[in-house]
N, C-alpha and C positions, 0 to 999 in steps of 0.2 A: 504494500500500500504506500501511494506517495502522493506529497500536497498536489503534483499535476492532476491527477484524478480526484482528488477530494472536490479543486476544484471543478471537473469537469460535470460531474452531480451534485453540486451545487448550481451549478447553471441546469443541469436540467431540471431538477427539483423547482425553479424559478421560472421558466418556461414553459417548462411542460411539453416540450416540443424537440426533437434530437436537430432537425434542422437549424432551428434559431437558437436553440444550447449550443451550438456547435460554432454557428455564425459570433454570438457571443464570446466562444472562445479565441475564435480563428483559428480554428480548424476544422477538416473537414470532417462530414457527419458520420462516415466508415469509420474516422480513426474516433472518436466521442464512441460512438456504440461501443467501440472494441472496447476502450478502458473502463465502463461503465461494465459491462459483461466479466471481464478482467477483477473489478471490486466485487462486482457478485460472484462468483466464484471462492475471492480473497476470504469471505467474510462468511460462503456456507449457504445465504439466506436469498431469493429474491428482491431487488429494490424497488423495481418499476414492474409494471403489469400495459404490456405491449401489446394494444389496440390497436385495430385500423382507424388511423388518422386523429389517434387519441392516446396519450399519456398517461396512466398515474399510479402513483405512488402506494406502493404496499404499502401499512402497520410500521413495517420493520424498514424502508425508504424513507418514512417520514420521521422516524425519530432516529436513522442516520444523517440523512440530511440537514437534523438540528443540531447535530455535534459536528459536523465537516465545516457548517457555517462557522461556529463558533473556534472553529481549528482555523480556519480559513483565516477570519476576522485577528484570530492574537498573532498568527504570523505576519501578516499585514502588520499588525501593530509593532511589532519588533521590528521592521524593518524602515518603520515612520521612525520610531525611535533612534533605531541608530542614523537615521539621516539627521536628524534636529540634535544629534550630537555633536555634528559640525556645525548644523547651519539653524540654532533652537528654532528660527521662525520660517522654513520652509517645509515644502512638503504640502499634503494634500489633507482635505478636511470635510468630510462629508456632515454637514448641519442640517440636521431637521427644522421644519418650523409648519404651526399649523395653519390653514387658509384665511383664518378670521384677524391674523397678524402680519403674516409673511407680506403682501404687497404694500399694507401701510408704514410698519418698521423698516423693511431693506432701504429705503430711498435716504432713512438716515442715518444710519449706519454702515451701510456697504462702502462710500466714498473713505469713510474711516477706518475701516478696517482695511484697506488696500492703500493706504496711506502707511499704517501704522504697521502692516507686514506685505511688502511688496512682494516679495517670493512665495506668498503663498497661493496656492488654487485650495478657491471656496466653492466645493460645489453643495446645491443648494437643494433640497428634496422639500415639496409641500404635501401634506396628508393631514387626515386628521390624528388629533391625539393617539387614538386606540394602536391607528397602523405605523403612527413614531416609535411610540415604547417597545411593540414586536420588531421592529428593527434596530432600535437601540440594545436590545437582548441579544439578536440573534446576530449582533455586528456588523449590519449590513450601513449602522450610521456613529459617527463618531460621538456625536453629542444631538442635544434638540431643545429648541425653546420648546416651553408647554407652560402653560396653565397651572397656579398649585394649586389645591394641593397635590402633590405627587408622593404617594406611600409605597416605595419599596426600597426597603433596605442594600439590597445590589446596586440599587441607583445614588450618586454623589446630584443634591441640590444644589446649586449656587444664585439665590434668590439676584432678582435683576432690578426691576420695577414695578411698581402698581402705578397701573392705569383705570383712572376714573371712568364710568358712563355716564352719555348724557342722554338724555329723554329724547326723539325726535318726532315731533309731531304735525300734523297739515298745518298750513297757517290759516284755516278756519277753526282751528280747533280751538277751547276754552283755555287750554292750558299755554297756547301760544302766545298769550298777554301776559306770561309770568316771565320777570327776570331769572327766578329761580324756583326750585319747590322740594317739596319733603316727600319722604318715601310714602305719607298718609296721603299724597293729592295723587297717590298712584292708585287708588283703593277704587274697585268697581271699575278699574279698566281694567279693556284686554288688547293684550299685546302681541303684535305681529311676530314670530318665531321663526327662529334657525329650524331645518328637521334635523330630528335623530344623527345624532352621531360627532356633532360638534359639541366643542365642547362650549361656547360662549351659550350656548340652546339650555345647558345645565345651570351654565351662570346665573344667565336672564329667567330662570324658574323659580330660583332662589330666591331673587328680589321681588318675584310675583309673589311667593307667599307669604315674603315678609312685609308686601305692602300690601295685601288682600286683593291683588289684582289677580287677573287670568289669564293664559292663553285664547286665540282668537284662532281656536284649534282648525279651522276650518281651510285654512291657510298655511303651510311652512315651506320656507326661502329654503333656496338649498347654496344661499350666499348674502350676504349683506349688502351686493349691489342691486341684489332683487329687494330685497328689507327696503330699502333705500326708495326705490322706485315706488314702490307699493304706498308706503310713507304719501309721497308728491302724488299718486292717484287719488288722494284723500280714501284709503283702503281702512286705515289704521294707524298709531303711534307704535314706536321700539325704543330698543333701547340699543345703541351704537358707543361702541367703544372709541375712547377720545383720539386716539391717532388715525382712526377712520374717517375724521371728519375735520383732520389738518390739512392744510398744505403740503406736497400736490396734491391732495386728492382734490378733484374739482367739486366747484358746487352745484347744489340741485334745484331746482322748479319746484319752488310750493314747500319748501321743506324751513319748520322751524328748528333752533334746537336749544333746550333747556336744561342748565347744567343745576345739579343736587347739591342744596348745601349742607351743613352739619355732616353728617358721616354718610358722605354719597359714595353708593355701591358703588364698587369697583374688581379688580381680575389681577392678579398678582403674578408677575411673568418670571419664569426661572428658566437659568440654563442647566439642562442634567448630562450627564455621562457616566456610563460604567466607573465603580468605584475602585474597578481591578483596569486600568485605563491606564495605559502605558504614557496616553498622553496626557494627563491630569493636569502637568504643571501647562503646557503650554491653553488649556480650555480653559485655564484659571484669567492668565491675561487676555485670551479671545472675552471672553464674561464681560473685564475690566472695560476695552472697547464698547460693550452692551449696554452698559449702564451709564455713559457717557453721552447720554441725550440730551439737547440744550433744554434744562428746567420748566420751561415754560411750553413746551411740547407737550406735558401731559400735564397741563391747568387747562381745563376746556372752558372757551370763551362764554362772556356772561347775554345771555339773551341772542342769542345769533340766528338770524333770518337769513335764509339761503333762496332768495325771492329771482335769481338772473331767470329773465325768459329761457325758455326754451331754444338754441341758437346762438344766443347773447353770450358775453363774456362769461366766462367760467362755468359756461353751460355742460 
C-alpha cells in the first residue's frame, strides 16, 4: 500500500466516477482501476461495487476512504510544514467560509491578506456550515470561518468578531419610521427566512423567539439576495447581517433598514482548525489578518433608507 493509491481512492471515493477520478489525478483511467483493484486485493475486502455507469462504495470503501482522506490530508500537512520552514508565510491554504458571509467579508479582507503574505495561495471553498466541518474532519480544508457556537473538542476556536443584525423592512412599513427598536417591537411579526440548512436561518429563529415573533413559513430564501428582494417587493421584513448591507454591497429599491439598540442580536464569527494542525501557528496570524476590520464596518448605520430607483445609482 502506498500514499499514490491512497490517493487514487480518494479521488474516486469523491467522484464516484473512474473516469473523472482519474482525470482528477492525471492519469489514465486503466492505470486508476488497476491501483484501486491493487488496494482491494492489499486489504482482502471489496471497496467499490462496479455498476454500469455507476459507482459506489461498499461498508468497508466508505470507512477506508475516511482514513486515506485523513492519511492523505497529515501528509499534505507535513509537507506545508516543512515548506513554511523556510519560507513560514508560503504555501497553500484551503479556507472555508459559509455563503451568508463569504461575498460580504472577502472584499475586506482579501486585499489584506495578500498584502500581509504575498507568497501565499488562498484558495477559497463556500458551503454551508454542516459541509465545512465534514471537511474540516476529513482534511479536505485547512481551516473555516463559521458561526459559534462550535462544540467539538478536535476543533481549535479562534473567536474573530461579532457582527450585529439589522431589521430590514418595506418602507411602507410601521417600523420604517423608527431610528431604532427593541427586540419587543419585533413581537407579532413574521419574518422572511433563510431554508434549512444555513446557518444564519438558526440565528434568525433564535431572535424570533426571543422577540415573540414568527417565521413567514410560507416562504424561505435559499440566499439573502432573495431575503433582500423579497424585503423591496413589500413581501415581508428580515433580519440581514450588518456587513450584508455595507459597502460594496449595493443598494436596494424600497428597502429600509433599522438597527437594535441595547443588546441587538447578533452572530459571532470564528476561525476553526484541526487542533492536531501542523499549521496552527501560521492560522493563528491568518485569524490576526480576520479580525483586522476597520471598527466601524460592523456598527450598522442609524435609520438607513435604501430608496435608489430601480436603475438609478446604487441600484
Amino acid at each position: 500500500m502506498n500514499l499514490r493509491d491512497l490517493k487514487y481512492f480518494v479521488a474516486l471515493a469523491e467522484h464516484l466516477h473512474f473516469g473523472r477520478a482519474a482525470a482528477a489525478c492525471f492519469v489514465s483511467q486503466p492505470t486508476l482501476s488497476t491501483q484501486v483493484r491493487k488496494l482491494e486485493e492489499e486489504l482482502g475486502v471489496p471497496l467499490v461495487e462496479r455498476a454500469p455507469r455507476k459507482v459506489m462504495l461498499t461498508p468497508a470503501g466508505r470507512d477506508v476512504a475516511a482514513r486515506a482522506r485523513s492519511i492523505v490530508a497529515d501528509v499534505e500537512q507535513m509537507r506545508q510544514a516543512a515548506r513554511r520552514s523556510e519560507d513560514p508565510e508560503a504555501g497553500t491554504v484551503t479556507l472555508g467560509i459559509f455563503p451568508t458571509l463569504g461575498p460580504y467579508l472577502l472584499p475586506h479582507v482579501v486585499p489584506g491578506i495578500r498584502a500581509r503574505f504575498p507568497q501565499l495561495e488562498l484558495l477559497l471553498v463556500e458551503e454551508k456550515s454542516d459541509v465545512l466541518l465534514a471537511r474540516l474532519h476529513d482534511g479536505r480544508l485547512d481551516a473555516a470561518l463559521l458561526a459559534l457556537p462550535v462544540a467539538d473538542d478536535q476543533l481549535h476556536v479562534e473567536f474573530l468578531f461579532e457582527e450585529p443584525f439589522v431589521l430590514a423592512v418595506p418602507e411602507s412599513h410601521a417600523l420604517a419610521r423608527q431610528d431604532s427598536l427593541s427586540l419587543r417591537d419585533l413581537a407579532d411579526e413574521r419574518l422572511l427566512l433563510l431554508a434549512d440548512g444555513h446557518c444564519l436561518r438558526d440565528q434568525a429563529l433564535d431572535v424570533c423567539h426571543m422577540a415573540g415573533a414568527s417565521e413567514k413559513g410560507e416562504f424561505q430564501a435559499t440566499s439573502l439576495e432573495t431575503l433582500r428582494q423579497m424585503v423591496a417587493a413589500d413581501v415581508g421584513v428580515t433580519l440581514l447581517p450588518t456587513l450584508a448591507v455595507k459597502p460594496p454591497v449595493a443598494r436596494s429599491y424600497n428597502i429600509h433598514l433599522v438597527r437594535f439598540r441595547d443588546h441587538a442580536p447578533s452572530r459571532r464569527i470564528a476561525m476553526v482548525w484541526r487542533r492536531s494542525s501542523a499549521m496552527a501557528g501560521f492560522l493563528e496570524q491568518l485569524a490576526e489578518v480576520f479580525r483586522q476590520l476597520p471598527p466601524d464596518l460592523l456598527v450598522p448605520d442609524a435609520g438607513t433608507s435604501q430608496t435608489h430607483a430601480p436603475g438609478g445609482p446604487g441600484a
